[in-house]
PyMOL Python script that loads the backbone (N, CA, C, O; Angstrom):
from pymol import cmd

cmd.read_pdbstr("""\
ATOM      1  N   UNK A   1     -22.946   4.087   7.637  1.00  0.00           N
ATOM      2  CA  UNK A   1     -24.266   3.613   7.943  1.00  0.00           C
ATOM      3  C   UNK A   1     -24.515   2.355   7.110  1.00  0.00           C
ATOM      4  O   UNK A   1     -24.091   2.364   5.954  1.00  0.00           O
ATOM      5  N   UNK A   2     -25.218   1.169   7.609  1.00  0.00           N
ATOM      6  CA  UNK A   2     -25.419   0.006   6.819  1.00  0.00           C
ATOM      7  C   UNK A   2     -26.506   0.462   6.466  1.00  0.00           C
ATOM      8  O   UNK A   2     -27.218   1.212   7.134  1.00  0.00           O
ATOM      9  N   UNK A   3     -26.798  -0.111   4.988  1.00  0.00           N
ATOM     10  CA  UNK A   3     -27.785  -0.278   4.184  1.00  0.00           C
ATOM     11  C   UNK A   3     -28.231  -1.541   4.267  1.00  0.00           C
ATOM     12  O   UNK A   3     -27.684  -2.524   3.767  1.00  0.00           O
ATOM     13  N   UNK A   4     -29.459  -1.517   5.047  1.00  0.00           N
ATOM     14  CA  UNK A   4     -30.572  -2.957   4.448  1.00  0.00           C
ATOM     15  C   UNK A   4     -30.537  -3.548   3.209  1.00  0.00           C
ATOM     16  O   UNK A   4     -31.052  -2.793   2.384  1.00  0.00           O
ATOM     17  N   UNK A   5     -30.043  -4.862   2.593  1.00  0.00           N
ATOM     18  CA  UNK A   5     -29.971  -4.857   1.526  1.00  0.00           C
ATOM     19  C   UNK A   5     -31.113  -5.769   1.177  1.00  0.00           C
ATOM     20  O   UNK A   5     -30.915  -6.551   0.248  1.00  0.00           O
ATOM     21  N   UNK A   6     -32.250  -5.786   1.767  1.00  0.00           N
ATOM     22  CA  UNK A   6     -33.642  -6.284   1.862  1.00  0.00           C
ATOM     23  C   UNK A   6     -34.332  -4.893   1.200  1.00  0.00           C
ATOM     24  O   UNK A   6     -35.145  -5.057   0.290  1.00  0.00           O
ATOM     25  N   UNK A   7     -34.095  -3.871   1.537  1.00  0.00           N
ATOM     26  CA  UNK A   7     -34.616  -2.267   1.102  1.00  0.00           C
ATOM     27  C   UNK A   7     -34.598  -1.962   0.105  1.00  0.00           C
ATOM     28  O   UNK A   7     -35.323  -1.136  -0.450  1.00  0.00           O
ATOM     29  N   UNK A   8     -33.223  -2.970  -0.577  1.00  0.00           N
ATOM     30  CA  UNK A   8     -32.911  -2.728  -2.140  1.00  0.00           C
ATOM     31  C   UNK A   8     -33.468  -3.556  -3.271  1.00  0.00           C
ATOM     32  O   UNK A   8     -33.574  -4.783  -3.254  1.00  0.00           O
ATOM     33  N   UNK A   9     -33.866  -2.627  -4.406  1.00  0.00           N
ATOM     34  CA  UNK A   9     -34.554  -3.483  -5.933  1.00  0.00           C
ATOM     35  C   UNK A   9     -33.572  -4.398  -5.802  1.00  0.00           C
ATOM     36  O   UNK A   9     -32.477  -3.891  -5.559  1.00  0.00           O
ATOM     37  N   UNK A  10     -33.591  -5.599  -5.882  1.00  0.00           N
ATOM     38  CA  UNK A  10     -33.106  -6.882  -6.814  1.00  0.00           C
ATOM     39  C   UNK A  10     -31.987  -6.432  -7.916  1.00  0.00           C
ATOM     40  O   UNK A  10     -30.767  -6.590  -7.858  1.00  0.00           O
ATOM     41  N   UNK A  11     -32.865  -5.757  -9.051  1.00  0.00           N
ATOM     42  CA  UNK A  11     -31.806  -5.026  -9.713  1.00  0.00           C
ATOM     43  C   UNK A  11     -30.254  -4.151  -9.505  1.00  0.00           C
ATOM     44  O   UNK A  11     -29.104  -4.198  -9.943  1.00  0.00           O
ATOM     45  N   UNK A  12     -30.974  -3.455  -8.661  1.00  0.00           N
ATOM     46  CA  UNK A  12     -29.709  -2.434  -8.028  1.00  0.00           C
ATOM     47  C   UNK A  12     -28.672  -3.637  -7.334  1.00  0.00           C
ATOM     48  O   UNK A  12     -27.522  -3.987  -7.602  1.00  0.00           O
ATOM     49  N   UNK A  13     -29.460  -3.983  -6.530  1.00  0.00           N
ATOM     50  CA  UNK A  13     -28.807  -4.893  -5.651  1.00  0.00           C
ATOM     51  C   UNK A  13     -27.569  -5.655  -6.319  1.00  0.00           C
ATOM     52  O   UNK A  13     -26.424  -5.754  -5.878  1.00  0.00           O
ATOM     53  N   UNK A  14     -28.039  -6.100  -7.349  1.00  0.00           N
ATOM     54  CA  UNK A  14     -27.297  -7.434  -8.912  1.00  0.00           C
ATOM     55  C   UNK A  14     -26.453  -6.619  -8.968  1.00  0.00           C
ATOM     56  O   UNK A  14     -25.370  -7.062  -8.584  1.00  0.00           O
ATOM     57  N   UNK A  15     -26.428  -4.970  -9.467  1.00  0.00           N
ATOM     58  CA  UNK A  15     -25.577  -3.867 -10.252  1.00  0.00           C
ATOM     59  C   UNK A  15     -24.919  -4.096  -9.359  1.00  0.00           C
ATOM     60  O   UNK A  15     -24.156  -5.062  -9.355  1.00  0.00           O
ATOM     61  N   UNK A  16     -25.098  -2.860  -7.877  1.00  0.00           N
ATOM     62  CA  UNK A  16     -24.128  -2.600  -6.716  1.00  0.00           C
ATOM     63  C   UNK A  16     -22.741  -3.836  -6.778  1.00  0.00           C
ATOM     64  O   UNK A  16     -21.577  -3.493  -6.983  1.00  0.00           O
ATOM     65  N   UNK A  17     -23.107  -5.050  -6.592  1.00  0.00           N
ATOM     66  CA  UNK A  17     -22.330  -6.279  -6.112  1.00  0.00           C
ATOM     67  C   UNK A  17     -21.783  -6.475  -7.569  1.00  0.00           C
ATOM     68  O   UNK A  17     -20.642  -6.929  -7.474  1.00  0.00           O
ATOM     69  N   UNK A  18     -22.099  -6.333  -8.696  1.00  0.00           N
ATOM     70  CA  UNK A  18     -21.564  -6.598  -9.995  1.00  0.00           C
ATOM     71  C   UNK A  18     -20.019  -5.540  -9.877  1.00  0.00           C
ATOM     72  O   UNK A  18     -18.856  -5.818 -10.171  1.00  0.00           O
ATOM     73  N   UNK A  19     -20.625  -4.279  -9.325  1.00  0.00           N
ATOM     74  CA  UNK A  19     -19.520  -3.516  -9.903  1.00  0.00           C
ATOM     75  C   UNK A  19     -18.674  -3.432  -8.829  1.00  0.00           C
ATOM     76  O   UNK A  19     -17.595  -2.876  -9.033  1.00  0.00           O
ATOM     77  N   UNK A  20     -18.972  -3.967  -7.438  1.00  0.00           N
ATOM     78  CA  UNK A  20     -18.065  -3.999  -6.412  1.00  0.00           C
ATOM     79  C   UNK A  20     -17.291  -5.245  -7.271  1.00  0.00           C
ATOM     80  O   UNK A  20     -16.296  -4.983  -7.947  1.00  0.00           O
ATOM     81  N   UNK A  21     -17.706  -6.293  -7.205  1.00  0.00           N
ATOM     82  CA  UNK A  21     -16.596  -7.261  -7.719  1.00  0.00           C
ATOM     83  C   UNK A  21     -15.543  -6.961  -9.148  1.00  0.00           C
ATOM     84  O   UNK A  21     -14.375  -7.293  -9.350  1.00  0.00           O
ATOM     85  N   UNK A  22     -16.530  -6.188 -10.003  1.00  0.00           N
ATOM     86  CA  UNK A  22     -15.229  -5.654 -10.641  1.00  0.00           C
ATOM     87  C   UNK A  22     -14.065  -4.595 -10.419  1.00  0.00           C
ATOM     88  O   UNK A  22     -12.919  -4.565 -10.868  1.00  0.00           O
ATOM     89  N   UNK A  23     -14.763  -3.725  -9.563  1.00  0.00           N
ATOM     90  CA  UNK A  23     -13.855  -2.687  -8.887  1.00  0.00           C
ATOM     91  C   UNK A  23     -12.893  -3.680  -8.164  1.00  0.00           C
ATOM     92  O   UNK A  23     -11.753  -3.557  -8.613  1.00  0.00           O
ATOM     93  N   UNK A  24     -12.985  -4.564  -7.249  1.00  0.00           N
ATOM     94  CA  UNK A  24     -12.365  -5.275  -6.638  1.00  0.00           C
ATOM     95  C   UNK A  24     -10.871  -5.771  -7.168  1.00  0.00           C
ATOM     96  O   UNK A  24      -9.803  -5.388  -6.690  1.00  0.00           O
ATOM     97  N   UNK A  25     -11.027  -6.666  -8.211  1.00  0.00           N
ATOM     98  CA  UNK A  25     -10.232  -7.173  -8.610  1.00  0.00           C
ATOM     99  C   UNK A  25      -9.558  -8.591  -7.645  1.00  0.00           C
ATOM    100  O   UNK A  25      -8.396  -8.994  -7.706  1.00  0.00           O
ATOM    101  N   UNK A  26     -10.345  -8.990  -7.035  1.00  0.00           N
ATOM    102  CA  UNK A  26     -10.019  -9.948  -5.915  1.00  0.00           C
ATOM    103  C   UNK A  26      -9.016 -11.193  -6.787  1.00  0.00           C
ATOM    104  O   UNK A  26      -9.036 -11.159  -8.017  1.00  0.00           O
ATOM    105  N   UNK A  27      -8.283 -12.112  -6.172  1.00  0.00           N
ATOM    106  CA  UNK A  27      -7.289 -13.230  -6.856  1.00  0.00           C
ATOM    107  C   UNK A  27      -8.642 -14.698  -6.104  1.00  0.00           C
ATOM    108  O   UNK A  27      -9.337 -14.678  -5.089  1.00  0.00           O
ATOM    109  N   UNK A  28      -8.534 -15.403  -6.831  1.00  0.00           N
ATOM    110  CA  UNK A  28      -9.684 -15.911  -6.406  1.00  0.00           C
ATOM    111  C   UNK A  28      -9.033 -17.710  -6.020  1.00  0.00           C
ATOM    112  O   UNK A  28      -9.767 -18.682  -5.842  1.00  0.00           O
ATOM    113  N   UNK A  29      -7.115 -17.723  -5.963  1.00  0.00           N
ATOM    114  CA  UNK A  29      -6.613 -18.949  -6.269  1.00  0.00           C
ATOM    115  C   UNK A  29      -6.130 -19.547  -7.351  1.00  0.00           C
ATOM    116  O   UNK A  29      -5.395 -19.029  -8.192  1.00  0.00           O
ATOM    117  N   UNK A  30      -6.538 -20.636  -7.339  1.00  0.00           N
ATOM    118  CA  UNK A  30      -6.000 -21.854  -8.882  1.00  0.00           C
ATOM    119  C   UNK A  30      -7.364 -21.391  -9.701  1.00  0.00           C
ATOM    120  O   UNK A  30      -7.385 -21.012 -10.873  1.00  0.00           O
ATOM    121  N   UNK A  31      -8.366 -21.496  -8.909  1.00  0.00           N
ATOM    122  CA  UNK A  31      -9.603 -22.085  -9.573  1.00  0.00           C
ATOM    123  C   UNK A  31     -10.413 -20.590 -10.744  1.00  0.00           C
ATOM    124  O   UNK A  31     -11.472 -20.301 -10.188  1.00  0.00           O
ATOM    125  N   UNK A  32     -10.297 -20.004 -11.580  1.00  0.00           N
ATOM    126  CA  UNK A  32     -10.697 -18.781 -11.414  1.00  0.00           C
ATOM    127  C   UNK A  32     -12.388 -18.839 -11.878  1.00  0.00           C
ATOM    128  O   UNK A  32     -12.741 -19.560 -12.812  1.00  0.00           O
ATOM    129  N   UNK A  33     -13.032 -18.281 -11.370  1.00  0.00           N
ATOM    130  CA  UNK A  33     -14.720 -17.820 -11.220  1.00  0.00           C
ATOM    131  C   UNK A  33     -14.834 -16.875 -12.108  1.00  0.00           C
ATOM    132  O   UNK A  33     -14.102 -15.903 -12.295  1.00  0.00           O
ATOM    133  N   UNK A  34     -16.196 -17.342 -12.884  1.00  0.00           N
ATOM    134  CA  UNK A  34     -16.969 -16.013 -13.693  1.00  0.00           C
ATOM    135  C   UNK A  34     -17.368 -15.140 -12.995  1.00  0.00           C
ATOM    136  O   UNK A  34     -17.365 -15.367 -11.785  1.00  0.00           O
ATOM    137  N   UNK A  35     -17.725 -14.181 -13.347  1.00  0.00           N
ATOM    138  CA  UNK A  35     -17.946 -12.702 -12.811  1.00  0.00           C
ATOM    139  C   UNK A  35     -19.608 -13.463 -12.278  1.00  0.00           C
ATOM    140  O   UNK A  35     -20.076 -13.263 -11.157  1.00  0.00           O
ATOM    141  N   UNK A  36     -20.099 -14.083 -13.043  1.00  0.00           N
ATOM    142  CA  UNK A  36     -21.527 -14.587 -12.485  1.00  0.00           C
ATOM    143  C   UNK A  36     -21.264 -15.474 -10.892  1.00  0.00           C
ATOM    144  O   UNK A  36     -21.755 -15.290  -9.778  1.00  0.00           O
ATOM    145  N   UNK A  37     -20.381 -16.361 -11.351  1.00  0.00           N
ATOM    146  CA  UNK A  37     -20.584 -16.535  -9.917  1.00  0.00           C
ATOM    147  C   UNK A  37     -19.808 -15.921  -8.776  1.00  0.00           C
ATOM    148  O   UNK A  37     -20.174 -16.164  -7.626  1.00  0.00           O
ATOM    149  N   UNK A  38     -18.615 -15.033  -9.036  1.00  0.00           N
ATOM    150  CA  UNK A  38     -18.536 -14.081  -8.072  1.00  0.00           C
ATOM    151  C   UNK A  38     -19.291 -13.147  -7.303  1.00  0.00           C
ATOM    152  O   UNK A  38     -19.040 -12.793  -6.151  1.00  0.00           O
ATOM    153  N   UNK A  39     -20.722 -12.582  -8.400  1.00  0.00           N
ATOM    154  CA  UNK A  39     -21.412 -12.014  -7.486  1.00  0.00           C
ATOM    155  C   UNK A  39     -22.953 -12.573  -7.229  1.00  0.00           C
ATOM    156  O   UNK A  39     -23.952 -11.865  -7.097  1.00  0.00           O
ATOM    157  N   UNK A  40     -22.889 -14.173  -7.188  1.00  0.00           N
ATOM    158  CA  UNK A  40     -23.299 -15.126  -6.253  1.00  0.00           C
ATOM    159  C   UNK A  40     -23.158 -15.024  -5.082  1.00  0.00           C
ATOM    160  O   UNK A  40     -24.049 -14.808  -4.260  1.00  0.00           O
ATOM    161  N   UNK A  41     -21.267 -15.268  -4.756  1.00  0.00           N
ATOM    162  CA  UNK A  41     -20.786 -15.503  -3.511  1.00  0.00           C
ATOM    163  C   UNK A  41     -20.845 -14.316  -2.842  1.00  0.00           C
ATOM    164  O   UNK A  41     -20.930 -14.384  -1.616  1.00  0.00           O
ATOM    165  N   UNK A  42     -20.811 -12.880  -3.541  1.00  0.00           N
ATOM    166  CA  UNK A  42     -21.056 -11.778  -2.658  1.00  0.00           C
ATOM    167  C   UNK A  42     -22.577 -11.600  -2.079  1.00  0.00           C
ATOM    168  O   UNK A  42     -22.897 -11.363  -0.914  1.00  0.00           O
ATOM    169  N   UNK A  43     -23.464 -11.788  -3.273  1.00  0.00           N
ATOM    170  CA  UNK A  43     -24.581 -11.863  -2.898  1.00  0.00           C
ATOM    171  C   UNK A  43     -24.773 -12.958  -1.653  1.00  0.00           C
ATOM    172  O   UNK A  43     -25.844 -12.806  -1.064  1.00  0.00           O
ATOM    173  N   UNK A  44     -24.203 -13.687  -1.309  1.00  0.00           N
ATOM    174  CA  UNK A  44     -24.441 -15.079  -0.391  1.00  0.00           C
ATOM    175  C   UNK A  44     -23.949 -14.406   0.949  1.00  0.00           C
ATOM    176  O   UNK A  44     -24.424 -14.550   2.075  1.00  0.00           O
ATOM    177  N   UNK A  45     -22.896 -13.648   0.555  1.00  0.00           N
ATOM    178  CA  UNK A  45     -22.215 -13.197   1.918  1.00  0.00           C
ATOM    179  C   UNK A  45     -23.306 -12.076   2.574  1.00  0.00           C
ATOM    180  O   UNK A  45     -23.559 -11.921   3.768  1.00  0.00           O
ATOM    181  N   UNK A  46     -23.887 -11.324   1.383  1.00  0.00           N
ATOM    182  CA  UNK A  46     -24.784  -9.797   1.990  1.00  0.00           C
ATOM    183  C   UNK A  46     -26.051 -10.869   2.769  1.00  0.00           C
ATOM    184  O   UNK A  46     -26.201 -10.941   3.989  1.00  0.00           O
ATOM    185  N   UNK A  47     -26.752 -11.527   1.896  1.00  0.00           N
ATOM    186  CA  UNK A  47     -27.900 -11.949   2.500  1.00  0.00           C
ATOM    187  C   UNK A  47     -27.494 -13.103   3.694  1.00  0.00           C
ATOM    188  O   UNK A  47     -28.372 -13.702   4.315  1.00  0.00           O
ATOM    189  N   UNK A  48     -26.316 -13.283   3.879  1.00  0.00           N
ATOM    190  CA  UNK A  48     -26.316 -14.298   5.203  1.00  0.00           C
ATOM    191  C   UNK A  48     -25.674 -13.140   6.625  1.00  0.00           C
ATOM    192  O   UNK A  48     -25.336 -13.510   7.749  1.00  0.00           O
ATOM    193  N   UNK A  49     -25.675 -11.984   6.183  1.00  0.00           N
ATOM    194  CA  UNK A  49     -25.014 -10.995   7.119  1.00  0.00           C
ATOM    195  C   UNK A  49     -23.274 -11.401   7.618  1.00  0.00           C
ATOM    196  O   UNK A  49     -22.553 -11.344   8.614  1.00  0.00           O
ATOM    197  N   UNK A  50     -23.240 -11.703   6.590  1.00  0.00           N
ATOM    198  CA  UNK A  50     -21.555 -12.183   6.599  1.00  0.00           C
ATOM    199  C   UNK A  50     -20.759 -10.720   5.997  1.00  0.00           C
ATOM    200  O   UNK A  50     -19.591 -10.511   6.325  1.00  0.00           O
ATOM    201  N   UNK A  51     -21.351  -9.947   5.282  1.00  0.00           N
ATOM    202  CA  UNK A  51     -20.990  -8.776   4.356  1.00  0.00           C
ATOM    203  C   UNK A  51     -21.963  -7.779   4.639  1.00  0.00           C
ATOM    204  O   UNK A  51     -23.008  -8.192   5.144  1.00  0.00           O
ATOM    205  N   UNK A  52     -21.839  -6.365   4.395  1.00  0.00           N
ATOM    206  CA  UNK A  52     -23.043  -5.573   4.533  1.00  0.00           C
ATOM    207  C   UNK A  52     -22.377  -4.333   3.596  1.00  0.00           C
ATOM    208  O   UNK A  52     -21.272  -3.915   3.248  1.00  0.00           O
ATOM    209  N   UNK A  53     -23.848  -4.027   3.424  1.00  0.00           N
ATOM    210  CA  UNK A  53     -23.446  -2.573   2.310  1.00  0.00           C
ATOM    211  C   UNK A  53     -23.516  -1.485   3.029  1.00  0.00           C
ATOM    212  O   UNK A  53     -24.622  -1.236   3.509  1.00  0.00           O
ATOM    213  N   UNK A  54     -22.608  -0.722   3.258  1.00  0.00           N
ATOM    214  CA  UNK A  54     -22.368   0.930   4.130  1.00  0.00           C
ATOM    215  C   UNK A  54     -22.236   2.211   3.005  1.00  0.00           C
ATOM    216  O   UNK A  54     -21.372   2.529   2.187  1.00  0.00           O
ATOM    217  N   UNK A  55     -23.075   2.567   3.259  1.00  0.00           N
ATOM    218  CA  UNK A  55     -23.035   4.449   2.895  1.00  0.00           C
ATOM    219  C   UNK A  55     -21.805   5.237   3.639  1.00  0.00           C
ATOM    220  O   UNK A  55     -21.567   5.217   4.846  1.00  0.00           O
ATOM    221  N   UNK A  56     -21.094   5.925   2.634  1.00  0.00           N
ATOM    222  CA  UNK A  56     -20.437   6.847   2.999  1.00  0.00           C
ATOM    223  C   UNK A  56     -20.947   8.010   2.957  1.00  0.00           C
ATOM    224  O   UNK A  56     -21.294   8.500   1.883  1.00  0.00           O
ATOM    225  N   UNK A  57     -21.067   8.584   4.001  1.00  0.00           N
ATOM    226  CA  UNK A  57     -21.090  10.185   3.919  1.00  0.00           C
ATOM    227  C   UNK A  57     -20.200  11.039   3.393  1.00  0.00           C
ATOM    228  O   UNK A  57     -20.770  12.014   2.900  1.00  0.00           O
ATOM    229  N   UNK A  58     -19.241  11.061   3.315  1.00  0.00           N
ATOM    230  CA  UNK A  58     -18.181  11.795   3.160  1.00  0.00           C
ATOM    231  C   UNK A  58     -17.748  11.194   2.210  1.00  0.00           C
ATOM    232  O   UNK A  58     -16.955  12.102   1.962  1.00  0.00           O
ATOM    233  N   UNK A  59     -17.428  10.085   1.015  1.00  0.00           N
ATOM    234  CA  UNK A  59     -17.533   9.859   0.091  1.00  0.00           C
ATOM    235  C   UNK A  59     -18.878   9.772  -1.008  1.00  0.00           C
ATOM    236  O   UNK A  59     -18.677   9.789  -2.222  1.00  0.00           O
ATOM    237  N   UNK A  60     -19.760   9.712  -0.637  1.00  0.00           N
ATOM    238  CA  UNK A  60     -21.108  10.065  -1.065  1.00  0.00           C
ATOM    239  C   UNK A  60     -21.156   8.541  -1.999  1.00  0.00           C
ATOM    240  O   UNK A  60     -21.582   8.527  -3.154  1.00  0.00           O
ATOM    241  N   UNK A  61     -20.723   7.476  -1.392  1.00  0.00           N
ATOM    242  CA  UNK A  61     -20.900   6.087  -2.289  1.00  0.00           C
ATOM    243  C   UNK A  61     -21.428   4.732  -1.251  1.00  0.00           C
ATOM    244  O   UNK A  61     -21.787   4.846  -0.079  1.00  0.00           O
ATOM    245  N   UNK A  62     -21.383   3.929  -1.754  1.00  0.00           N
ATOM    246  CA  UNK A  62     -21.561   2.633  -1.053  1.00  0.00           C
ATOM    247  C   UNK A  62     -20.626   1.536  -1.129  1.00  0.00           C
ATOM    248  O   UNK A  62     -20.009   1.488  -2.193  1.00  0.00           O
ATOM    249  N   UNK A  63     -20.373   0.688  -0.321  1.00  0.00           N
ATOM    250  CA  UNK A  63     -19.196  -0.578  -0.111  1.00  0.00           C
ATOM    251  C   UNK A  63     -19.795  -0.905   0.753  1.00  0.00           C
ATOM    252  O   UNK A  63     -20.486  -0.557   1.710  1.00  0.00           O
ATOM    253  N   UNK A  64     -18.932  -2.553  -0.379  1.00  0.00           N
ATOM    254  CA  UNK A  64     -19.519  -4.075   0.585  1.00  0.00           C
ATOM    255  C   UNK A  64     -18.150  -3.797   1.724  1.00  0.00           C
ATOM    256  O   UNK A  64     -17.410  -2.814   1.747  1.00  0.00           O
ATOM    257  N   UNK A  65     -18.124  -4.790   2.455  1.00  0.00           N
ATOM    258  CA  UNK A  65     -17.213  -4.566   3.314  1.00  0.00           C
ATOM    259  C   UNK A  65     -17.704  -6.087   4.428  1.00  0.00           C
ATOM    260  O   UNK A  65     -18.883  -6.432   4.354  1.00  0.00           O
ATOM    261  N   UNK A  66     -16.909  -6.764   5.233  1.00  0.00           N
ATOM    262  CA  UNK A  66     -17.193  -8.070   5.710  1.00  0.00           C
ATOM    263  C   UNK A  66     -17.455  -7.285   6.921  1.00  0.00           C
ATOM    264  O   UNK A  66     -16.703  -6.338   7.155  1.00  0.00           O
ATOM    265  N   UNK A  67     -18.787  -7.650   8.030  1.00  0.00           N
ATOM    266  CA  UNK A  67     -19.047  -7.182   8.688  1.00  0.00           C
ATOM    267  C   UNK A  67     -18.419  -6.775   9.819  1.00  0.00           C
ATOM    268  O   UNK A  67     -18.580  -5.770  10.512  1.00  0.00           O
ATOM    269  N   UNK A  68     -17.345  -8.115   9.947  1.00  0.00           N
ATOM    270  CA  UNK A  68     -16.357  -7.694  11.218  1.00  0.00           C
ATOM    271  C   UNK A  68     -15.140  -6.360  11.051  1.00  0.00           C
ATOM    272  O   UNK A  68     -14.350  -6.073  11.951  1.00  0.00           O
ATOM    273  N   UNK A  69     -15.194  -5.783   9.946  1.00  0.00           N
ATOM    274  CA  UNK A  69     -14.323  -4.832   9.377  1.00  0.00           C
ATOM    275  C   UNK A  69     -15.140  -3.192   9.795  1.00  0.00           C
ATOM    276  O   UNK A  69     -14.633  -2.076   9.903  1.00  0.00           O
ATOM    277  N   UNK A  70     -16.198  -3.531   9.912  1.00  0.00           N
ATOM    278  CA  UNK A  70     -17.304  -2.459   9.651  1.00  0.00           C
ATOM    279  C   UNK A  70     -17.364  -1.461  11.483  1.00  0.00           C
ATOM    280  O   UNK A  70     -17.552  -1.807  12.649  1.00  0.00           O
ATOM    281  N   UNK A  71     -17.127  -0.363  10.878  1.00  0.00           N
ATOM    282  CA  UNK A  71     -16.442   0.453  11.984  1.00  0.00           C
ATOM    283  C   UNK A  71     -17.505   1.705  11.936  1.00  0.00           C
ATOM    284  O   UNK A  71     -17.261   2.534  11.059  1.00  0.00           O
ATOM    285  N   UNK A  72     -18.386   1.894  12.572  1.00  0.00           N
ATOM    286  CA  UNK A  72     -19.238   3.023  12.304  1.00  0.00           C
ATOM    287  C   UNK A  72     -18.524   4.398  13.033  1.00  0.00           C
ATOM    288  O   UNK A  72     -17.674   4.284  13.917  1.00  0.00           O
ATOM    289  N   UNK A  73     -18.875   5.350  12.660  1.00  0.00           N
ATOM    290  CA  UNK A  73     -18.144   6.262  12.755  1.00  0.00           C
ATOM    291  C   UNK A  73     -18.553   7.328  14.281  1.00  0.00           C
ATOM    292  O   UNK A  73     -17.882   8.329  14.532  1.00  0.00           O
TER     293      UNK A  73
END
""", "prot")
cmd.dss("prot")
cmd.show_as("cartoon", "prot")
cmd.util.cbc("prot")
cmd.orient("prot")
């Protein structure tokens, strides 16, 4: 299920995308990015609907995930 990420505190919102990008571990190229502006660019991706946050049921968590990936069940 997508989560509105308009629904979400600001705060949470900052956390959620903070700890997806560290869970992540993404390679980011030559150039490497602070953790600040990594979850800029995630944040950029959720609020342009390029990315969306989904609830798992059956894991009982949340993930970003790029929208064209996003497979409802």
């Amino acid at each position: 299920m997508i989560i509105p990420w308009q629904q979400i505190d600001p705060t949470t919102l900052y956390n959620l995308i903070e700890s997806f990008v560290l869970r992540e571990g993404t390679d980011y190229g030559l150039q490497e990015k602070s953790l600040q502006q990594k979850v800029a660019d995630v944040l950029r991706q959720v609020q342009s609907g390029e990315a969306v946050l989904v609830w798992s049921e059956l894991h009982e968590s949340i993930n970003i995930m790029p929208r064209a990936q996003y497979r409802p069940d």
